[in-house]
N, CA and C atoms of all chains as a GROMACS GRO file, in nm:
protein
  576
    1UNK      N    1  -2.006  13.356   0.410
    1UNK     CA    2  -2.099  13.301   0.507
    1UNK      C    3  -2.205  13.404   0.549
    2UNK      N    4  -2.177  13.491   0.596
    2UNK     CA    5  -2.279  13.610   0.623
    2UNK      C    6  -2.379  13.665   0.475
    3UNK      N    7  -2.476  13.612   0.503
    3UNK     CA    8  -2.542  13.659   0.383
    3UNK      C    9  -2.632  13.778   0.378
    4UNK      N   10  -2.693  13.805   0.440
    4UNK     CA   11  -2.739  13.916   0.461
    4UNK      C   12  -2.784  13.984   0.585
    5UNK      N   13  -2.690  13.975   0.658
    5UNK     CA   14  -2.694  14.044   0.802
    5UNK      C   15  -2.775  14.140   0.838
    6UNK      N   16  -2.760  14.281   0.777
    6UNK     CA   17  -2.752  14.387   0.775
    6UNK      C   18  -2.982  14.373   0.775
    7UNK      N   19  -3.032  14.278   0.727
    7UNK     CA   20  -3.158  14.233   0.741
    7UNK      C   21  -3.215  14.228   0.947
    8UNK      N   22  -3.113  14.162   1.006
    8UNK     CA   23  -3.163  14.157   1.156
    8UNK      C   24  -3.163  14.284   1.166
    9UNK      N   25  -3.053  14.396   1.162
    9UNK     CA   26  -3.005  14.564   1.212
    9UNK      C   27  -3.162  14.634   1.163
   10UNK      N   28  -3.186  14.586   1.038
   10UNK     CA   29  -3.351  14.691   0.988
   10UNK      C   30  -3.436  14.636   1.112
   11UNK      N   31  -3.477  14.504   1.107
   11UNK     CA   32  -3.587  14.477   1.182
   11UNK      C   33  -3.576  14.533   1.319
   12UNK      N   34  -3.430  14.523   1.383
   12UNK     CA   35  -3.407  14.557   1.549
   12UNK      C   36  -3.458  14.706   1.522
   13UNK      N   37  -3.389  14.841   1.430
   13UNK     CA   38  -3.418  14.889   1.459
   13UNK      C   39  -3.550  14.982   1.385
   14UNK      N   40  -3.646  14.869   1.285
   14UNK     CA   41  -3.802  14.907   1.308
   14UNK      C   42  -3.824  14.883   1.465
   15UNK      N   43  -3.823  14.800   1.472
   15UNK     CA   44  -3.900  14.743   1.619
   15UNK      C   45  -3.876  14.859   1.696
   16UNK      N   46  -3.725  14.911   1.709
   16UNK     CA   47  -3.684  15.039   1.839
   16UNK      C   48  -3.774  15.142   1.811
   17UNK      N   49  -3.788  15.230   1.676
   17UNK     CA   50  -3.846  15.333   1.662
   17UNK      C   51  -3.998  15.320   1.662
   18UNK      N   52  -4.066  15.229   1.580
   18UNK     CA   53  -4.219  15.203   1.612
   18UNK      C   54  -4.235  15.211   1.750
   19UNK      N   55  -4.139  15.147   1.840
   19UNK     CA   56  -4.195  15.102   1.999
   19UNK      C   57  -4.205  15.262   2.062
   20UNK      N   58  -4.112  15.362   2.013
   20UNK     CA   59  -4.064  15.521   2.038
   20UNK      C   60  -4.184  15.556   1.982
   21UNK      N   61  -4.256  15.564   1.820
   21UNK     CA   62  -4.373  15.661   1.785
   21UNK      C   63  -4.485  15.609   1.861
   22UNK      N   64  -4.492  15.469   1.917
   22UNK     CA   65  -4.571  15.424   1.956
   22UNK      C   66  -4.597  15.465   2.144
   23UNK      N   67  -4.476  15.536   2.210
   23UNK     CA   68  -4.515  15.566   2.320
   23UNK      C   69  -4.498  15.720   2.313
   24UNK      N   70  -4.481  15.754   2.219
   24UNK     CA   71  -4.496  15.929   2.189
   24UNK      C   72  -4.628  15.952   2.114
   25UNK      N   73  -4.692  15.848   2.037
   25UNK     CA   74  -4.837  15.933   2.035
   25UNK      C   75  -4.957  15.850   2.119
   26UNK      N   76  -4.873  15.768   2.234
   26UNK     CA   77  -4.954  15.745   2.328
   26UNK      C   78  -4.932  15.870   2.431
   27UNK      N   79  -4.860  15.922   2.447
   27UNK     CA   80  -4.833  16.034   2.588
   27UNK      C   81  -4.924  16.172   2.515
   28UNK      N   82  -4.925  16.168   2.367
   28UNK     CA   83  -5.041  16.247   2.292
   28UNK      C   84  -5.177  16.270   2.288
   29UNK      N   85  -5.239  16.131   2.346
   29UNK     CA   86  -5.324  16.082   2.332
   29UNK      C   87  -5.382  16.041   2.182
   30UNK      N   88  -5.318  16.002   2.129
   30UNK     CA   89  -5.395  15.941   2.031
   30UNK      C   90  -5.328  15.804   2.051
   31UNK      N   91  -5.448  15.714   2.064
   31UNK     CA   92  -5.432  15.573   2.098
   31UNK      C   93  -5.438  15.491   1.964
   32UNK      N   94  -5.567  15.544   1.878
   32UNK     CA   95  -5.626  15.499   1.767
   32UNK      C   96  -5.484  15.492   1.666
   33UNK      N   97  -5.418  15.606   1.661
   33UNK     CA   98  -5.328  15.615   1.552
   33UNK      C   99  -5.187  15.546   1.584
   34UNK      N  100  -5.164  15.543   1.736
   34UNK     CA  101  -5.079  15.409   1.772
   34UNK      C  102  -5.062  15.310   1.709
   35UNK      N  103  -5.167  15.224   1.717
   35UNK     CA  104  -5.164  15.096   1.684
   35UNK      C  105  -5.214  15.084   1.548
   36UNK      N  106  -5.246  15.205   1.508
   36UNK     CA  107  -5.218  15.188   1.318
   36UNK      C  108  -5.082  15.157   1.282
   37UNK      N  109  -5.000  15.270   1.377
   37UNK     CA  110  -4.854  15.261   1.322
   37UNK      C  111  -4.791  15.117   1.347
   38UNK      N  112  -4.850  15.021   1.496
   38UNK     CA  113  -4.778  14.979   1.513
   38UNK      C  114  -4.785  14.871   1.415
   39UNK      N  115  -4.934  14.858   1.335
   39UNK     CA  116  -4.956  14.754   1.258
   39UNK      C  117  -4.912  14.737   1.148
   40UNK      N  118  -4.888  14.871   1.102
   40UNK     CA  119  -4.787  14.928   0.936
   40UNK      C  120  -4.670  14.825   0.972
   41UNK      N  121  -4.600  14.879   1.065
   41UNK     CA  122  -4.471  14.860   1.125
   41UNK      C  123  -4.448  14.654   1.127
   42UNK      N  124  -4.546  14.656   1.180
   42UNK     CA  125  -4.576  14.477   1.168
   42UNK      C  126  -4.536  14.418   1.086
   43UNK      N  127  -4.649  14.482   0.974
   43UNK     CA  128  -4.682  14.451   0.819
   43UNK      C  129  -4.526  14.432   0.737
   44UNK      N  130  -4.438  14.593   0.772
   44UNK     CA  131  -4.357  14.564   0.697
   44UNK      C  132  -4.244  14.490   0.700
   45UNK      N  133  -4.248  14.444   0.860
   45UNK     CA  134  -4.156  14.378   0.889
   45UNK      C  135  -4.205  14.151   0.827
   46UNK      N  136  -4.312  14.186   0.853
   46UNK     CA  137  -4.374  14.065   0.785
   46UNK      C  138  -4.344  14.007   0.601
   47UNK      N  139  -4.337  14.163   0.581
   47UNK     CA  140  -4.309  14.095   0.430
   47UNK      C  141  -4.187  14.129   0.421
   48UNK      N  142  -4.101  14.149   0.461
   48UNK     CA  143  -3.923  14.133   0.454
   48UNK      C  144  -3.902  13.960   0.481
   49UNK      N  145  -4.003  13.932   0.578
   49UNK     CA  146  -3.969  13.755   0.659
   49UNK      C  147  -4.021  13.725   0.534
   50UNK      N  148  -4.127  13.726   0.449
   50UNK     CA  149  -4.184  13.604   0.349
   50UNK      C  150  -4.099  13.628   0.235
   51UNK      N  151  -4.072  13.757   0.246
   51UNK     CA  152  -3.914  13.752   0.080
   51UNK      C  153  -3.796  13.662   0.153
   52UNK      N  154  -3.781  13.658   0.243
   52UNK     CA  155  -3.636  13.626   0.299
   52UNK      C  156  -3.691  13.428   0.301
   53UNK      N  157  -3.828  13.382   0.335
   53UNK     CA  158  -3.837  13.267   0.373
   53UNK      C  159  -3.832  13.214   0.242
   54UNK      N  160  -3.909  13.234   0.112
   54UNK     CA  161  -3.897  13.197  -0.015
   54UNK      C  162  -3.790  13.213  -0.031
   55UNK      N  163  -3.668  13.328  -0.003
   55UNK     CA  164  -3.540  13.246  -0.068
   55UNK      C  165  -3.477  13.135   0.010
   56UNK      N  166  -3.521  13.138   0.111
   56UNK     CA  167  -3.489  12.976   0.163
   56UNK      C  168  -3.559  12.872   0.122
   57UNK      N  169  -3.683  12.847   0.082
   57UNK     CA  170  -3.751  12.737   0.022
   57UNK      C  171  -3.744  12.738  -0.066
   58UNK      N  172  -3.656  12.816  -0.182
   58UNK     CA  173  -3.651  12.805  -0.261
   58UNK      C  174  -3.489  12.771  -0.309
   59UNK      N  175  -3.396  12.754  -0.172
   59UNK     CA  176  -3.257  12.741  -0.194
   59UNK      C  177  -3.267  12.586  -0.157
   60UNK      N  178  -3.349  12.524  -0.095
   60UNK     CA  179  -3.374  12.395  -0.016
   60UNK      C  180  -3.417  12.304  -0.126
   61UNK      N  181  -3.536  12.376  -0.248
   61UNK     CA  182  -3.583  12.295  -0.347
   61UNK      C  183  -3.423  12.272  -0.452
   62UNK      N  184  -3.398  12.367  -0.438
   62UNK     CA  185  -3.277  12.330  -0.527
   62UNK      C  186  -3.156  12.272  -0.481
   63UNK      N  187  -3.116  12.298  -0.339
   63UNK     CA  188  -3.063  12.194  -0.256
   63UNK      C  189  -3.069  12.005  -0.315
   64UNK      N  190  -3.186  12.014  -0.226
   64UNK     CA  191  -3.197  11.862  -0.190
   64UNK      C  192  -3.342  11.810  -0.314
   65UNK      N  193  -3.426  11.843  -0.362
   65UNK     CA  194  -3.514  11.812  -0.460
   65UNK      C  195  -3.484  11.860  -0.577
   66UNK      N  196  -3.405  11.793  -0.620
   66UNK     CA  197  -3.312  11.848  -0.761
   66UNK      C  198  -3.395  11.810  -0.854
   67UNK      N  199  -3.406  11.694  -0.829
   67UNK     CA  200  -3.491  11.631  -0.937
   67UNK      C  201  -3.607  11.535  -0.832
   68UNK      N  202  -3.733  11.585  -0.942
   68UNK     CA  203  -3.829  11.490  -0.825
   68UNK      C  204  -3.904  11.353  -0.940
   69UNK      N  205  -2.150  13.307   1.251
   69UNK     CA  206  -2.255  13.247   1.259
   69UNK      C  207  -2.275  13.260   1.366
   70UNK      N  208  -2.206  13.219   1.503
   70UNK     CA  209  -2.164  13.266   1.651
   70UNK      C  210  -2.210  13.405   1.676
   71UNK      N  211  -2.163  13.482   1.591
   71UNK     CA  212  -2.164  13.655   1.628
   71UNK      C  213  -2.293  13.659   1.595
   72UNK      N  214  -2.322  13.632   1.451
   72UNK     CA  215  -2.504  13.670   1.440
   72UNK      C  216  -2.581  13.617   1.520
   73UNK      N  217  -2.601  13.530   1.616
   73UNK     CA  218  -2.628  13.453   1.667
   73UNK      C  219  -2.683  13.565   1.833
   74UNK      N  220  -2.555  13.603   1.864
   74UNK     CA  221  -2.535  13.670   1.982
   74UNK      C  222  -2.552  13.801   1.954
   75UNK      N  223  -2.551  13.900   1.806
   75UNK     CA  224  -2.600  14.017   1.845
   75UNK      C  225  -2.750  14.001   1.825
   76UNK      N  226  -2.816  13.903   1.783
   76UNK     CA  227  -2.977  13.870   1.766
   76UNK      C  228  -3.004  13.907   1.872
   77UNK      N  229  -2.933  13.781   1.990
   77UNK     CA  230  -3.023  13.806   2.061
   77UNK      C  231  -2.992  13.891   2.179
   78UNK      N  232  -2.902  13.973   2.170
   78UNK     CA  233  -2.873  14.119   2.227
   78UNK      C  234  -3.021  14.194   2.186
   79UNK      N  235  -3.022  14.176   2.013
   79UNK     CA  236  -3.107  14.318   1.995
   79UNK      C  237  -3.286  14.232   2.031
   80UNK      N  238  -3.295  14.121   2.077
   80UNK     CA  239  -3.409  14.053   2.146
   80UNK      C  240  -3.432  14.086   2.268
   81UNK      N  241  -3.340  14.060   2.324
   81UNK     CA  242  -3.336  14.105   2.473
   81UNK      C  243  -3.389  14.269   2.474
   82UNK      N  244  -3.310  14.382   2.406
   82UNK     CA  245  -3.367  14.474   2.388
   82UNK      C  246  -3.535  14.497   2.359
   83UNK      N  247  -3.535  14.498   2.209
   83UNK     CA  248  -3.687  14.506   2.147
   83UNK      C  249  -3.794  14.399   2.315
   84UNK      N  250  -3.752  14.316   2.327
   84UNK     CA  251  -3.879  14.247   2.367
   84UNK      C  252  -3.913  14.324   2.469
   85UNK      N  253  -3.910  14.420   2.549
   85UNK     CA  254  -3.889  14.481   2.673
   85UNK      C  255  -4.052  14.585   2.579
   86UNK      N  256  -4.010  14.639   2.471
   86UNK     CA  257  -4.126  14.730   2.427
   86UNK      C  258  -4.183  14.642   2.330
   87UNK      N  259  -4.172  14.580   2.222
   87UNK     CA  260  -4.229  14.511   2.160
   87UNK      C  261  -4.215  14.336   2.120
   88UNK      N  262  -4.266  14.237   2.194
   88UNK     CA  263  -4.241  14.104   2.176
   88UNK      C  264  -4.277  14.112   2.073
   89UNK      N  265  -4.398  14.139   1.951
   89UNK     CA  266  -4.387  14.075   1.828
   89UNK      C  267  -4.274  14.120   1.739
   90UNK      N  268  -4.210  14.193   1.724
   90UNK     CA  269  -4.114  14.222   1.661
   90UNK      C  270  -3.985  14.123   1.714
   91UNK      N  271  -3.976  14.101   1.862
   91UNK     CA  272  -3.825  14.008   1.916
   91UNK      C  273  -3.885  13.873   1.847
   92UNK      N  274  -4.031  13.837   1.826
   92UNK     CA  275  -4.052  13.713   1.778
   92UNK      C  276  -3.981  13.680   1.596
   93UNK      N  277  -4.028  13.818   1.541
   93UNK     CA  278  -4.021  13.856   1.403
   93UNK      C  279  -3.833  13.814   1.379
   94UNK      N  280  -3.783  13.926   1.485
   94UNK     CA  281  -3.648  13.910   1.494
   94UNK      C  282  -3.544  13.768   1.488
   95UNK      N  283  -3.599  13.712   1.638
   95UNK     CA  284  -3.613  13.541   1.628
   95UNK      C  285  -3.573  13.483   1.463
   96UNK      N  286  -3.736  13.441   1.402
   96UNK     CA  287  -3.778  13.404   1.272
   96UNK      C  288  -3.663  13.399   1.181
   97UNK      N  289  -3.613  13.572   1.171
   97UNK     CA  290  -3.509  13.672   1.047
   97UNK      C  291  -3.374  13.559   1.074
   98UNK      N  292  -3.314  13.579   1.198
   98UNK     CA  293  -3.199  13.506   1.227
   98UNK      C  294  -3.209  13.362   1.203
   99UNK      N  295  -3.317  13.328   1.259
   99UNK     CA  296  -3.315  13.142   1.187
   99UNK      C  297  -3.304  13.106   1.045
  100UNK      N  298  -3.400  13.196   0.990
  100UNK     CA  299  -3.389  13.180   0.851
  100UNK      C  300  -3.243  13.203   0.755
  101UNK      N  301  -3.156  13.365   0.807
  101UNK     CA  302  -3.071  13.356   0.768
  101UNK      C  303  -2.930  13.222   0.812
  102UNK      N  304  -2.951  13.215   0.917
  102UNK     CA  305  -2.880  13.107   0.970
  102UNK      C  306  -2.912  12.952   0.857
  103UNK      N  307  -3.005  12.926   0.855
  103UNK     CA  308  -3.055  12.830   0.739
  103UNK      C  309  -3.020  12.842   0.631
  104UNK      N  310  -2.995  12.988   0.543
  104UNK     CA  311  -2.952  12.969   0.435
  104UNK      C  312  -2.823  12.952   0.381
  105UNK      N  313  -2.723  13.025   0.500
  105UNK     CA  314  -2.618  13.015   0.497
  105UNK      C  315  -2.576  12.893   0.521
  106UNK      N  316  -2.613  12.794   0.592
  106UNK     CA  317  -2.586  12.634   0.620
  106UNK      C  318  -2.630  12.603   0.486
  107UNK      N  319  -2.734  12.641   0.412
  107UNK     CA  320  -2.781  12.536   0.264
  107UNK      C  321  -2.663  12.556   0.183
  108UNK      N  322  -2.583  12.659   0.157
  108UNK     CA  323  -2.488  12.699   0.100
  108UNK      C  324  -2.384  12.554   0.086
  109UNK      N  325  -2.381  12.588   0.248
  109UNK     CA  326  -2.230  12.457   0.290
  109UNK      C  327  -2.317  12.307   0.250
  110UNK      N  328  -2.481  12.290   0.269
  110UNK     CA  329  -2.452  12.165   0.263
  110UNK      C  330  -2.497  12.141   0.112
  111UNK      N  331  -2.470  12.243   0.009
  111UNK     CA  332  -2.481  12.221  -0.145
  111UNK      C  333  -2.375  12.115  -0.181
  112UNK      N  334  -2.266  12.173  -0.138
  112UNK     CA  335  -2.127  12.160  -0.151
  112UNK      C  336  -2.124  11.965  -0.137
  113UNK      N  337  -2.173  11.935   0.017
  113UNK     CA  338  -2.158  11.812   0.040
  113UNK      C  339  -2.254  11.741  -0.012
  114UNK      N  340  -2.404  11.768  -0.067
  114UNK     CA  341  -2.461  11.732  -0.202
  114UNK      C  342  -2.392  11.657  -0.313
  115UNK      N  343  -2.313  11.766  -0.399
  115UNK     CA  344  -2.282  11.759  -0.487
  115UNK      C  345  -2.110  11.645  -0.493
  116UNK      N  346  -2.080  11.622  -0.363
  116UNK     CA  347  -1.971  11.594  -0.354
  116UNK      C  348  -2.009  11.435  -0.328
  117UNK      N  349  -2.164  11.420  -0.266
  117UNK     CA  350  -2.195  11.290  -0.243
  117UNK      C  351  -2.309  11.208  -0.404
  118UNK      N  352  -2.294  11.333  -0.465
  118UNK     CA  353  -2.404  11.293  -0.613
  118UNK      C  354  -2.264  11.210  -0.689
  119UNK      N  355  -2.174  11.275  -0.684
  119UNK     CA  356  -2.032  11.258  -0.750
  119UNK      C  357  -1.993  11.088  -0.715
  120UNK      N  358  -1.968  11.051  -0.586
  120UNK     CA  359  -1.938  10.890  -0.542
  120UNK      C  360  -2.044  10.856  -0.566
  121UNK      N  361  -2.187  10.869  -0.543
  121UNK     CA  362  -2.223  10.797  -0.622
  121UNK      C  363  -2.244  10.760  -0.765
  122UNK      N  364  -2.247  10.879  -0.811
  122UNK     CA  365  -2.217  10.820  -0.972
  122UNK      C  366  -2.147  10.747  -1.004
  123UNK      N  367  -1.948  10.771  -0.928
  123UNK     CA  368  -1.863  10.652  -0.959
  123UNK      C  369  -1.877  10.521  -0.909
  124UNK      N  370  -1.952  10.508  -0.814
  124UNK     CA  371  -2.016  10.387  -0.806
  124UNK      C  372  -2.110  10.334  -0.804
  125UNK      N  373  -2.151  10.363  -0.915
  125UNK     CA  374  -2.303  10.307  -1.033
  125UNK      C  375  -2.356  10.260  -0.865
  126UNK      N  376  -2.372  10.370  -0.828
  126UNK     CA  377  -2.573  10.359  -0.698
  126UNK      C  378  -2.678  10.383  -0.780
  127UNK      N  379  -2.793  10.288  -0.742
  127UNK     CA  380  -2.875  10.319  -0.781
  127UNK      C  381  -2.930  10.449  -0.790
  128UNK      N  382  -2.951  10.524  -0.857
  128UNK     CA  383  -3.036  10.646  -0.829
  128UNK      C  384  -3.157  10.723  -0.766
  129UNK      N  385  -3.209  10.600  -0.743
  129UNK     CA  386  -3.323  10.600  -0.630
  129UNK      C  387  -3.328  10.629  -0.532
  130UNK      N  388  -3.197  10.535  -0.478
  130UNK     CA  389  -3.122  10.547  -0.346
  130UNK      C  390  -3.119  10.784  -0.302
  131UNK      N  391  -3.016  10.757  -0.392
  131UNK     CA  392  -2.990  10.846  -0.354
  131UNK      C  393  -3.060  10.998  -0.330
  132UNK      N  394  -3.146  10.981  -0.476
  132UNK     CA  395  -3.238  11.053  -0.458
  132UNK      C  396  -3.368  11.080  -0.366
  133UNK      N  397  -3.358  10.954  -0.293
  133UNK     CA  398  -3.485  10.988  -0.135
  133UNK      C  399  -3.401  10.978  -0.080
  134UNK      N  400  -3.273  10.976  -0.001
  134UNK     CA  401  -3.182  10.996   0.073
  134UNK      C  402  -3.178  11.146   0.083
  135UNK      N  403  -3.168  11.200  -0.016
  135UNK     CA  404  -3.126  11.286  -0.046
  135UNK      C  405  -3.264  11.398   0.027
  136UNK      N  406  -3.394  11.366  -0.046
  136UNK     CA  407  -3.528  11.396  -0.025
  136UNK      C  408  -3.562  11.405   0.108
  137UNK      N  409  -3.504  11.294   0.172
  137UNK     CA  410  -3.536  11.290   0.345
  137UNK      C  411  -3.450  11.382   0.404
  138UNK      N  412  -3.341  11.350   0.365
  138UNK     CA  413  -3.269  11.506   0.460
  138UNK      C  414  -3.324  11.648   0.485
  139UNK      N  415  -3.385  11.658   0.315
  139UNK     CA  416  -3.436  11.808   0.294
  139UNK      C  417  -3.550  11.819   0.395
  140UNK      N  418  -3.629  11.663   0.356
  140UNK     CA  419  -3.788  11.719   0.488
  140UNK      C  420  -3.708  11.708   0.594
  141UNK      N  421  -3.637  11.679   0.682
  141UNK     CA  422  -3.592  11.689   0.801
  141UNK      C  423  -3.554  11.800   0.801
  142UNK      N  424  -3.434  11.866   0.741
  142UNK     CA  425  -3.409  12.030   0.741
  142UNK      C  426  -3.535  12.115   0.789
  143UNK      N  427  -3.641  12.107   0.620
  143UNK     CA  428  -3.740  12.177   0.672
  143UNK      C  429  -3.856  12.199   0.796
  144UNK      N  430  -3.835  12.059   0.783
  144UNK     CA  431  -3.901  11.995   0.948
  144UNK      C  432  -3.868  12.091   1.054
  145UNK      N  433  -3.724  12.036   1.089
  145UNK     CA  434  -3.647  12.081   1.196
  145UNK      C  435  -3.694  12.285   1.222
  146UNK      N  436  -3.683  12.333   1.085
  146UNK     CA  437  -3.635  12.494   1.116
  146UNK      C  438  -3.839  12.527   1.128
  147UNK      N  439  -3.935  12.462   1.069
  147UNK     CA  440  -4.080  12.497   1.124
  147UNK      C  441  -4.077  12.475   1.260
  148UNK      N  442  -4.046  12.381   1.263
  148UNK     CA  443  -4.034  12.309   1.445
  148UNK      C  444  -4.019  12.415   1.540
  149UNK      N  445  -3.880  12.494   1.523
  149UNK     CA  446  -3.805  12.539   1.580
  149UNK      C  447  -3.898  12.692   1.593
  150UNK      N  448  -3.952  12.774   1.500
  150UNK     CA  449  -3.995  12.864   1.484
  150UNK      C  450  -4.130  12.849   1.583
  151UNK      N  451  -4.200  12.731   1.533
  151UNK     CA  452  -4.326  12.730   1.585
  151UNK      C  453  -4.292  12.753   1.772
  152UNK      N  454  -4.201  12.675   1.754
  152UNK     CA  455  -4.184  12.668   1.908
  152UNK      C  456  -4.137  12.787   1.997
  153UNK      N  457  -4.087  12.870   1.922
  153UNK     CA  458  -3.994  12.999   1.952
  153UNK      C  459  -4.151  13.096   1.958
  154UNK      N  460  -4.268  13.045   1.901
  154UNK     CA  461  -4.343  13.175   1.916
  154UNK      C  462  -4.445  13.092   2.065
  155UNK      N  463  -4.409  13.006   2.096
  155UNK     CA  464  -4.460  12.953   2.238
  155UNK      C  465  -4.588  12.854   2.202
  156UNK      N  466  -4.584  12.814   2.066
  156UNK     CA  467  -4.684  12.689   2.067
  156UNK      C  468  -4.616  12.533   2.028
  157UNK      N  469  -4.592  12.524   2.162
  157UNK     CA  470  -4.517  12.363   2.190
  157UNK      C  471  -4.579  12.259   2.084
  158UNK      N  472  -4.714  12.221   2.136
  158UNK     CA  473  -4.804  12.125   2.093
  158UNK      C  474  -4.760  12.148   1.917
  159UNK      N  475  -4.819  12.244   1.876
  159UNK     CA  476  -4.834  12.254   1.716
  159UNK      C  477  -4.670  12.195   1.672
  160UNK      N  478  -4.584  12.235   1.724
  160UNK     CA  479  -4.415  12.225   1.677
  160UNK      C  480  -4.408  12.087   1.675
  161UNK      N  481  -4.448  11.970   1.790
  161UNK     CA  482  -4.501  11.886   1.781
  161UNK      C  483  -4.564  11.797   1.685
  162UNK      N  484  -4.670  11.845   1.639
  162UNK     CA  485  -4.715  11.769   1.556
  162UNK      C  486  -4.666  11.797   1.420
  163UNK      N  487  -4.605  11.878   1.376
  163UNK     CA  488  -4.528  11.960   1.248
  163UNK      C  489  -4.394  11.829   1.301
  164UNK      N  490  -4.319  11.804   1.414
  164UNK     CA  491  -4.265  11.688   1.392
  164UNK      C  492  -4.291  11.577   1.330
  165UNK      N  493  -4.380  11.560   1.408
  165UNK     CA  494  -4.428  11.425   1.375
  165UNK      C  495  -4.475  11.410   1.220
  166UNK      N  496  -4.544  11.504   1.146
  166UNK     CA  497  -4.568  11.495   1.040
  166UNK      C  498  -4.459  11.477   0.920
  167UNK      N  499  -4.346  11.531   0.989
  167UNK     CA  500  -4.232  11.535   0.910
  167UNK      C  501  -4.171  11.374   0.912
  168UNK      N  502  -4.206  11.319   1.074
  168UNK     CA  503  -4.174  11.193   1.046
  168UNK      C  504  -4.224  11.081   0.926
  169UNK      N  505  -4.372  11.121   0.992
  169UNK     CA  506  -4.453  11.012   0.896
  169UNK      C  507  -4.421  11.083   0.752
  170UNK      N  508  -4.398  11.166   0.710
  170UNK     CA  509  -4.366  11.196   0.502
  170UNK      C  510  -4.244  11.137   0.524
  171UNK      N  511  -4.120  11.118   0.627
  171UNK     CA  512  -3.990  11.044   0.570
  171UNK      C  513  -4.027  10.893   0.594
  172UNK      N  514  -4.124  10.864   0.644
  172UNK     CA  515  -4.166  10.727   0.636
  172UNK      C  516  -4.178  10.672   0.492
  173UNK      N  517  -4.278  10.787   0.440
  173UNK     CA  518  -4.338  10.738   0.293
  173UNK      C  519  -4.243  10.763   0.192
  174UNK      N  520  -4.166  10.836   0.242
  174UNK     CA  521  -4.085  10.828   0.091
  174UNK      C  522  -3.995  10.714   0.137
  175UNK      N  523  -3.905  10.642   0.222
  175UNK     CA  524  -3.823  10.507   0.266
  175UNK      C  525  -3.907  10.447   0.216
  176UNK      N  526  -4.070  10.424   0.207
  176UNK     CA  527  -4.098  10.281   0.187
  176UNK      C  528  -4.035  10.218   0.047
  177UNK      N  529  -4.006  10.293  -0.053
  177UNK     CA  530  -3.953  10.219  -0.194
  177UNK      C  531  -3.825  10.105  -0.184
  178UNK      N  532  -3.756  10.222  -0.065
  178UNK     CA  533  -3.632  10.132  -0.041
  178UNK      C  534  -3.635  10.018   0.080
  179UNK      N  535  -3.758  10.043   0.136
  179UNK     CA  536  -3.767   9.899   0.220
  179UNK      C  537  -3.818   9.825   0.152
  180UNK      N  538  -3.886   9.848   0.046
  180UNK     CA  539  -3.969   9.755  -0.052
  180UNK      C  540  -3.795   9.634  -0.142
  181UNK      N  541  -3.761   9.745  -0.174
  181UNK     CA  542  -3.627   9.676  -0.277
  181UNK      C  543  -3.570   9.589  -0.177
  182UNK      N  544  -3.523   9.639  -0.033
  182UNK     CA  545  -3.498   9.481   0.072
  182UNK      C  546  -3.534   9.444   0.083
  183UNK      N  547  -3.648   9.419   0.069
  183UNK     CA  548  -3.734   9.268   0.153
  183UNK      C  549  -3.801   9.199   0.012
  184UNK      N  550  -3.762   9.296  -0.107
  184UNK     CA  551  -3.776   9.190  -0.246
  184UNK      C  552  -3.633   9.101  -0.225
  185UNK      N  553  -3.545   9.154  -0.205
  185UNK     CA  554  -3.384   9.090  -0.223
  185UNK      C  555  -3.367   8.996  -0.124
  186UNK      N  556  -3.466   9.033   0.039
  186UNK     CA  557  -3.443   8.906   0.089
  186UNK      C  558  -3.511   8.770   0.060
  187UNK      N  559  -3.655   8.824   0.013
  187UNK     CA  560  -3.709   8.708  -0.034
  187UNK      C  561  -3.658   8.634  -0.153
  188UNK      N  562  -3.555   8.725  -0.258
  188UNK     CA  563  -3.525   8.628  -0.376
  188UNK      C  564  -3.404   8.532  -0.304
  189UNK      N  565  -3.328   8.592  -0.220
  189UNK     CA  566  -3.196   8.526  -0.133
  189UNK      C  567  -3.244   8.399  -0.054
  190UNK      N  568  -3.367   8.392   0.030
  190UNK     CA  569  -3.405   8.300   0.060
  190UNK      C  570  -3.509   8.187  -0.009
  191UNK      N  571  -3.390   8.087   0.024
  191UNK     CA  572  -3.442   7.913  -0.072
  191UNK      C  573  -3.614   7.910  -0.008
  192UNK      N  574  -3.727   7.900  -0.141
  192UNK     CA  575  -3.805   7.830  -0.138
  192UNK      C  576  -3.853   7.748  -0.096
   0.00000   0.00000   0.00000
């Protein structure tokens, strides 16, 4: 049943450490390079969701549209 | 399913405090895995309902938009759910409704085959 768990633990803890570089090179002052990181950080968490959503639309086509 | 469920949204409660797009991202990860692991179980009852019907010569039609409508409802249901989780009600909404009207269009074949059968049943 558990299929790939260990997927929420990366994202929780991108999210923890970006939110950490993100208020350590704000107390730096660099603002600009903040929100570069935080957007990397976004990004990569964005394309983990579109690999993870295609294998669901793609477990659903073979599910239930077996044959069309 | 319970446990993933509840350390999600432990580590939501956390993250959202410094970063909501990531507790949203987070959100998303768990639904989806939650979804795939249910497609798993309902392969099973698929294949177990392709089976009776074969032994009892169903039409194939039948079964196959039966079958078709569940899936858009699935998919329906888990856009729905997402859209709504990132706080746009309205849109989740109409992503319903749209899901309604496509299980409309695919039923019409089989409302078509009843109301041929009632008209051949009823005398002229």
């Amino acid at each position: 049943m558990p299929y790939n768990v260990d997927t929420v633990f990366q994202i929780a803890g991108i999210g923890i450490i970006v939110a950490m570089i993100h208020t350590v090179l704000k107390q730096m002052g660099k603002e600009d390079f903040a929100h570069w990181v935080t957007l990397f950080g976004f990004g990569v968490v964005l394309f983990m969701i579109v690999m993870l959503l295609q294998d669901l639309f793609t477990t659903i086509k073979n599910v239930f549209l077996f044959r069309s | 399913m319970v446990g993933l469920g509840l350390i999600a949204t432990f580590l939501i409660l956390v993250i959202k405090e410094q970063k909501p797009v990531f507790a949203f991202l987070l959100a998303t990860v768990t639904g989806i895995i939650i979804f795939i692991s249910l497609a798993g179980k309902i392969a099973g009852i698929v294949k177990i309902l392709e089976h009776l019907a074969v032994q009892a010569h169903v039409n194939q039609l039948f079964l196959t938009t039966i079958l078709k409508i569940i899936g858009i409802a699935y998919i329906t249901e888990f856009g729905a759910q997402v859209t709504r989780d990132a706080g746009q009600g309205s849109i989740a909404a109409k992503i319903e409704l749209s899901g309604k009207i496509l299980i409309m269009v695919m039923a019409i074949p089989i409302i078509t085959v009843i109301i041929e059968t009632v008209m051949q049943i009823l005398p002229t």
